[in-house]
Structure formats: C-alpha cells, structure tokens
DOZA-908896 format. One record per residue (C-alpha): residue in three letters; x, y, z. Coordinates in nm, 3 decimals, m for minus. Example, Ala and Ser with C-alpha at 12.3 -4.5 7.8 and 13.67 -1.06 7.14 Angstrom:
// residues 2
R   guvo        px        py        pz
R    ALA     1.230    m0.450     0.780
R    SER     1.367    m0.106     0.714
***
This chain:
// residues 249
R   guvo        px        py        pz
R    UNK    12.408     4.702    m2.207
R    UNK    12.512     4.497    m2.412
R    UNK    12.893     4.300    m2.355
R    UNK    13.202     4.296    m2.576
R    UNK    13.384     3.985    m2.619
R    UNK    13.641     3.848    m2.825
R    UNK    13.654     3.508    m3.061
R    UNK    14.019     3.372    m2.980
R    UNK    14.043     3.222    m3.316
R    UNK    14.142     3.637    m3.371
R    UNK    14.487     3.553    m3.187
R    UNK    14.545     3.154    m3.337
R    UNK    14.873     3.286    m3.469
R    UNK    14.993     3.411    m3.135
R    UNK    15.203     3.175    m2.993
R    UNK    15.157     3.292    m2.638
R    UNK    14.995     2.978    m2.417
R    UNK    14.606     2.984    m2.367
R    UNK    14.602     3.109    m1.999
R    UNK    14.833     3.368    m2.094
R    UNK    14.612     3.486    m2.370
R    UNK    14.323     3.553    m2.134
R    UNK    14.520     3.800    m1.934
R    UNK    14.628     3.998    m2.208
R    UNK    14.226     3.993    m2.409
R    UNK    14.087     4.076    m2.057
R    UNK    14.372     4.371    m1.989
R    UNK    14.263     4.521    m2.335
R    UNK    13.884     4.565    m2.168
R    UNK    13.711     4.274    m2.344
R    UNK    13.457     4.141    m2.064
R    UNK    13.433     3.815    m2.273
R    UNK    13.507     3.499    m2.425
R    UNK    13.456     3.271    m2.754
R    UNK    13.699     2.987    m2.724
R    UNK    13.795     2.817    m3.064
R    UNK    13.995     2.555    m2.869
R    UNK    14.059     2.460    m2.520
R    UNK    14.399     2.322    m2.576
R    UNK    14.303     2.034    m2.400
R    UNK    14.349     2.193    m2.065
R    UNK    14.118     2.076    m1.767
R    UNK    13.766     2.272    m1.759
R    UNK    13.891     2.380    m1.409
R    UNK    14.169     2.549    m1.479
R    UNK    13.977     2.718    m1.769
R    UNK    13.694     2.829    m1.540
R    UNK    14.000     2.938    m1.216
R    UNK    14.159     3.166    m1.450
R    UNK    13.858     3.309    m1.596
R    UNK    13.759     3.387    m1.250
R    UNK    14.051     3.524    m1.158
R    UNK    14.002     3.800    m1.471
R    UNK    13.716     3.846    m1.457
R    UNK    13.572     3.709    m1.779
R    UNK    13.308     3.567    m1.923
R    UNK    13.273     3.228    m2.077
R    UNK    13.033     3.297    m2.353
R    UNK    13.091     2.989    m2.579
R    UNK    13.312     2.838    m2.817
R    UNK    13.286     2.717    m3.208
R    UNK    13.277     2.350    m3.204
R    UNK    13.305     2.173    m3.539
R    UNK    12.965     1.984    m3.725
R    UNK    13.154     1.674    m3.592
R    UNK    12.942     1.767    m3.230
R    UNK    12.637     1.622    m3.390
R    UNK    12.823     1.270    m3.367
R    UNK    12.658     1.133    m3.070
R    UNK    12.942     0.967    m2.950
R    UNK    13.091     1.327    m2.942
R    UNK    12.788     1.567    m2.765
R    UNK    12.775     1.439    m2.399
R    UNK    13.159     1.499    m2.326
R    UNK    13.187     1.822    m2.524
R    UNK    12.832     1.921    m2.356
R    UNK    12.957     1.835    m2.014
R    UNK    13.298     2.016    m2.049
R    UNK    13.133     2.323    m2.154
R    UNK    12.908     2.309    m1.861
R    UNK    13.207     2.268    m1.623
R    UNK    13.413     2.596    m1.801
R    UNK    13.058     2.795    m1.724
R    UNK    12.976     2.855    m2.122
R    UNK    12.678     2.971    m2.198
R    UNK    12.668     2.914    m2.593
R    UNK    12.764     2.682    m2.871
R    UNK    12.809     2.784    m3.174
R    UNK    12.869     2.534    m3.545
R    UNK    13.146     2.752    m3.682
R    UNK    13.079     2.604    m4.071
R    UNK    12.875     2.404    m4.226
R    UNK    12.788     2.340    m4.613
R    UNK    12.491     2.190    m4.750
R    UNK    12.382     2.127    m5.102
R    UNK    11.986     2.138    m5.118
R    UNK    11.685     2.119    m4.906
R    UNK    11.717     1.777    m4.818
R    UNK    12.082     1.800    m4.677
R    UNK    11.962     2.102    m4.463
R    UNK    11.689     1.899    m4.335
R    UNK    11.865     1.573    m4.271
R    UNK    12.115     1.814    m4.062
R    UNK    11.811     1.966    m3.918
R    UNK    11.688     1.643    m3.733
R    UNK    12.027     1.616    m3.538
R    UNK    12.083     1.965    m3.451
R    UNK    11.769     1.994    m3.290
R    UNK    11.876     1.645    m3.097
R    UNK    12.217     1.820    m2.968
R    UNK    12.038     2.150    m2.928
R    UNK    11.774     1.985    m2.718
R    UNK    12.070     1.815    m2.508
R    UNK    12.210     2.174    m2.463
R    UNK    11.949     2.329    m2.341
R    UNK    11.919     2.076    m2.031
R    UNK    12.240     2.185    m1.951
R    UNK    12.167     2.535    m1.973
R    UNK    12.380     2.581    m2.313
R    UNK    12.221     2.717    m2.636
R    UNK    12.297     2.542    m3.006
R    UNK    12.391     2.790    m3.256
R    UNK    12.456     2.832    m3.618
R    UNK    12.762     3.088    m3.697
R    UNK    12.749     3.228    m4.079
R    UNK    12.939     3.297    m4.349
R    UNK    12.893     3.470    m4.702
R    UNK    12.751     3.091    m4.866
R    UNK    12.459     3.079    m4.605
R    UNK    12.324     3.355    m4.849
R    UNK    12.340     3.192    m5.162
R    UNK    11.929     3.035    m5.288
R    UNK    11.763     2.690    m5.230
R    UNK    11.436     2.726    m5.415
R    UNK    11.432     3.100    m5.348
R    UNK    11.544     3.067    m5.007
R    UNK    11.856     3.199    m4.835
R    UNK    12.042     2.896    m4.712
R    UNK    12.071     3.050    m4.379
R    UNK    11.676     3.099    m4.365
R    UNK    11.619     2.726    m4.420
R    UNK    11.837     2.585    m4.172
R    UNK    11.618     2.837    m3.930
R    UNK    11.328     2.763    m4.075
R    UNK    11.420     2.353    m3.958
R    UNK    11.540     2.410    m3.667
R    UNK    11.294     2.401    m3.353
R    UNK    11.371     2.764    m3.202
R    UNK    11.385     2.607    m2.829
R    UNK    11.682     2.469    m2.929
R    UNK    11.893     2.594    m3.196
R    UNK    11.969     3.054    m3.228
R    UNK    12.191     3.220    m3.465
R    UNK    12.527     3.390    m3.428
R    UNK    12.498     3.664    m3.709
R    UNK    12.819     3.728    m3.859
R    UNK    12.765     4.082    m4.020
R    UNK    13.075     4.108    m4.180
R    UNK    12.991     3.809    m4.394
R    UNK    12.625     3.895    m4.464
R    UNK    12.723     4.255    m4.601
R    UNK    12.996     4.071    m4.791
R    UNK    12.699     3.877    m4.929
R    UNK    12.562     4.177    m5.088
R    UNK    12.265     4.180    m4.760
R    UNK    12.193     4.477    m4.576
R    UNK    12.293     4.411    m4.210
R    UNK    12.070     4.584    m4.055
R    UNK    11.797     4.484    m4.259
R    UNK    11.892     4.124    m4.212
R    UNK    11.913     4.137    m3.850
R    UNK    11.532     4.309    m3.773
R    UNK    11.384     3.989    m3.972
R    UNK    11.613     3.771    m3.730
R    UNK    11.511     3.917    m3.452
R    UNK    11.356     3.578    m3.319
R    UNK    11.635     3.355    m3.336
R    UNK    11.921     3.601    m3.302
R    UNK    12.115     3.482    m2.987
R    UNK    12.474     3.647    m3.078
R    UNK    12.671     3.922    m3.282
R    UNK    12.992     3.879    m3.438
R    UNK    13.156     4.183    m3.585
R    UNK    13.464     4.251    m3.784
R    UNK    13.493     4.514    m4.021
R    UNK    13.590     4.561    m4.413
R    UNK    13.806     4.760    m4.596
R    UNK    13.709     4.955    m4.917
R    UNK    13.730     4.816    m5.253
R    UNK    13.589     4.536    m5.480
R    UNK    13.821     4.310    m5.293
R    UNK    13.631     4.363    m4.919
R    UNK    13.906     4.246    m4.707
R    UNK    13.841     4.188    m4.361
R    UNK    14.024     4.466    m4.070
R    UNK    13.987     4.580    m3.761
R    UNK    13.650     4.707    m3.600
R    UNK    13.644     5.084    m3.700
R    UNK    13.856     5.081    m3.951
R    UNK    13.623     5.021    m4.242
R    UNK    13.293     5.066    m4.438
R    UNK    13.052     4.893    m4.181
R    UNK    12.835     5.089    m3.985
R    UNK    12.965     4.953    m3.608
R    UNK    12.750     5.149    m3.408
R    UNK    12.434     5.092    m3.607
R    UNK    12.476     4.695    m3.576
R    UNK    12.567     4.735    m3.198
R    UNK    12.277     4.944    m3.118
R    UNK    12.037     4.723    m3.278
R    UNK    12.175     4.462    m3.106
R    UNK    12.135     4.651    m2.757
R    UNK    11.799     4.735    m2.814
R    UNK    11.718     4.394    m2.928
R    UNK    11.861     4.264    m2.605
R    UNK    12.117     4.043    m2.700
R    UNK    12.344     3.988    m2.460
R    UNK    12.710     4.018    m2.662
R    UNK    12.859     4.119    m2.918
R    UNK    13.213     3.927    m3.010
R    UNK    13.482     4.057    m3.249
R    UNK    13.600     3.786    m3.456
R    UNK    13.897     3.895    m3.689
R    UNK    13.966     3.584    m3.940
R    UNK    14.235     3.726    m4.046
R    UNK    14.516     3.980    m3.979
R    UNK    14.685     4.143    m4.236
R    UNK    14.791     4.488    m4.114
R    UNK    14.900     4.453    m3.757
R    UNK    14.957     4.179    m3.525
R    UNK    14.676     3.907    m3.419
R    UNK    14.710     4.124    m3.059
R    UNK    14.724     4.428    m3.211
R    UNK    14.424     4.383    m3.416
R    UNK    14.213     4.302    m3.138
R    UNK    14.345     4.591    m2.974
R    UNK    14.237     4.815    m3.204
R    UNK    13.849     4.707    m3.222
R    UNK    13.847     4.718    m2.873
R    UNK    13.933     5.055    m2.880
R    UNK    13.647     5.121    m3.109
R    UNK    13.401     4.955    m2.874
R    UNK    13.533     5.179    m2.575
R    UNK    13.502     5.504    m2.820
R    UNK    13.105     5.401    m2.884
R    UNK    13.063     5.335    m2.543
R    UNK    13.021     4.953    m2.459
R    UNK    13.378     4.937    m2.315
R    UNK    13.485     5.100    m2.001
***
C-alpha cells in the first residue's frame, strides 16, 4: 500500500526544533519524511532519531543550486548517510526550449550521480510547469530531456488542477516517470486557495488510488501554506483524512 508522508516545509513556521518536530509528525501517524532543511544537524543524528520513530527518510527538496558541481557530492553523500531515498528540485523556471535543455544536460549528470548512490533526481511542480513551449507543457519538455534512468517526477496535484489540468488525466500519461505524489487540497472559489487534505474540491481518494495501483511508493502532504489553523494543526487534519481512506493506521 502505498505510504503517507509529510513535506516539513508544512510546519516552517513552527518554531519547535527539528528533532522535536519528528516526534510530533510521526505521533500524528505519518510513516514518512520530506525534509526541506536539515538545520545543519549531523546526518547521524538525523538518521538515530528517525530510527528511534520509526520513520522514513523519503527525500528532501534541494534547491537548482545542487546542479553546481561543487555542490552534488556533499549534498549526495549526506543524503546517503540520513538513508533518503529521493531528491527532489523544489522550483525551477525556464524561458524556452533551449533553457530546458541546457538544464537538461546537468540534471541528467547529478541524476546519474544519484542513482550510484541509490538516490533518485526529481523534478517537483508547480502551476508554471503547465504553461506552452511550442505547444508543449513545460513540464513535458523537461521529461521529455531528461534520460528516465536518472531523473522521475514528483507530481504536485494541487498545482496541476490549479493549472486548469485534470489530475487524474495528467497522472495516467505520467505513468512512466512518476516516482512521487504530493497532495494538498483547495478550497472553493475563483481564488483556489490551498487547505488541508479533505477539506476541499480535489478528489483525494481518486489521486491516492491511482497512485496505489500505479505502485508508487508515497504519497506526501505538502501544505504551502496555512491559513486556517496552525502549521501542526493543518497537518493534523490531512492526516486524519488519510487514516479515514484507509492508508493510515
């Protein structure tokens, strides 16, 4: 079945210490994680208190800055030490063909690197990925020049609906590169503001199904922002979607 995990850039705002955070994510039922920073704490300790949870270490968001080579072989290393499996380029914006392919030729470099330490190279979306390059979705030609041995996709679905795509849709003609789900939710209205997993339009269970079937191995809430409840509470609450559909004990 497919995992639950959680993004911590959901709880930046928290001020609660990194190790700290882990106990309370893991004591709402999440099985996993998506770091957005280490706070500069030793891979060890990272990896002890994981284990002492019981949690995952699924990945983390790492900046376009990774493709500096100067930059890859510690970051690589580290996130071999911690146990991730995943890296993921949070953002990324390119103007025209050419940009996407001159970015192309590097991410395949770091996403080669990855792989021989038994991490994959991702791309993580957002609503821009879906705008046209000679017909083409953005998001479609950095796929389309990227080697597949090397470099996946973290789907964002909250972002492609908020394109104007159909997830679902989107997802089956993925289906070859899709390594990772994030989900979020949206509220109602011409504005579509993000909220919490279950409480809005987007059909949860339909995304995390496909998912399931398709054999990907989590699915990560990833709340940008908060606007209702607290960062903790907020996470809190999708979890408690997940458990009603099933995925969390």
């Amino acid at each position: 079945m497919i995992g639950v995990g959680l993004q911590l850039y959901s709880i930046r705002d928290d001020k609660t210490d990194l190790l700290t955070k882990l106990g309370l994510v893991a004591a709402m039922g999440y099985k996993g994680i998506e770091f957005a920073s280490f706070d500069e704490l030793p891979a060890k300790a990272i990896k002890a208190r994981l284990g002492e949870l019981g949690l995952t270490p699924i990945g983390s968001h790492q900046g376009i800055d990774l493709l500096d080579a100067s930059k890859a072989d510690k970051a690589l290393e580290y996130h071999a030490e911690v146990g991730c499996g995943y890296i993921a380029i949070p953002w990324a914006k390119y103007e025209g063909e050419e940009a996407v392919k001159a970015a192309a030729e590097r991410i395949n470099e770091v996403g080669r690197k990855a792989a021989g330490m038994g991490i994959r190279y991702l791309y993580h979306n957002h609503n821009h990925e879906f705008e046209r390059i000679g017909g083409r979705y953005v998001l479609d030609l950095i796929m389309e020049n990227t080697d597949p041995k090397y470099f996946g996709l973290q789907l964002d679905t909250y972002w492609v609906q908020y394109a104007g795509v159909d997830v679902v849709g989107y997802m089956k003609g993925v289906k070859g590169r899709l390594a990772l789900i994030h989900q979020k939710d949206m509220k109602p209205g011409e504005a579509m503001e993000i909220c919490e997993v279950g409480n809005g339009i987007m059909d949860v269970g339909a995304i995390t199904r496909l998912g399931d079937e398709y054999g990907i191995p989590w699915t990560i809430v990833e709340q940008d922002r908060c606007v209702d409840y607290a960062p903790l509470e907020c996470v809190r609450i999708s979890a408690e979607t997940f458990r009603r559909l099933g995925y969390l004990a």
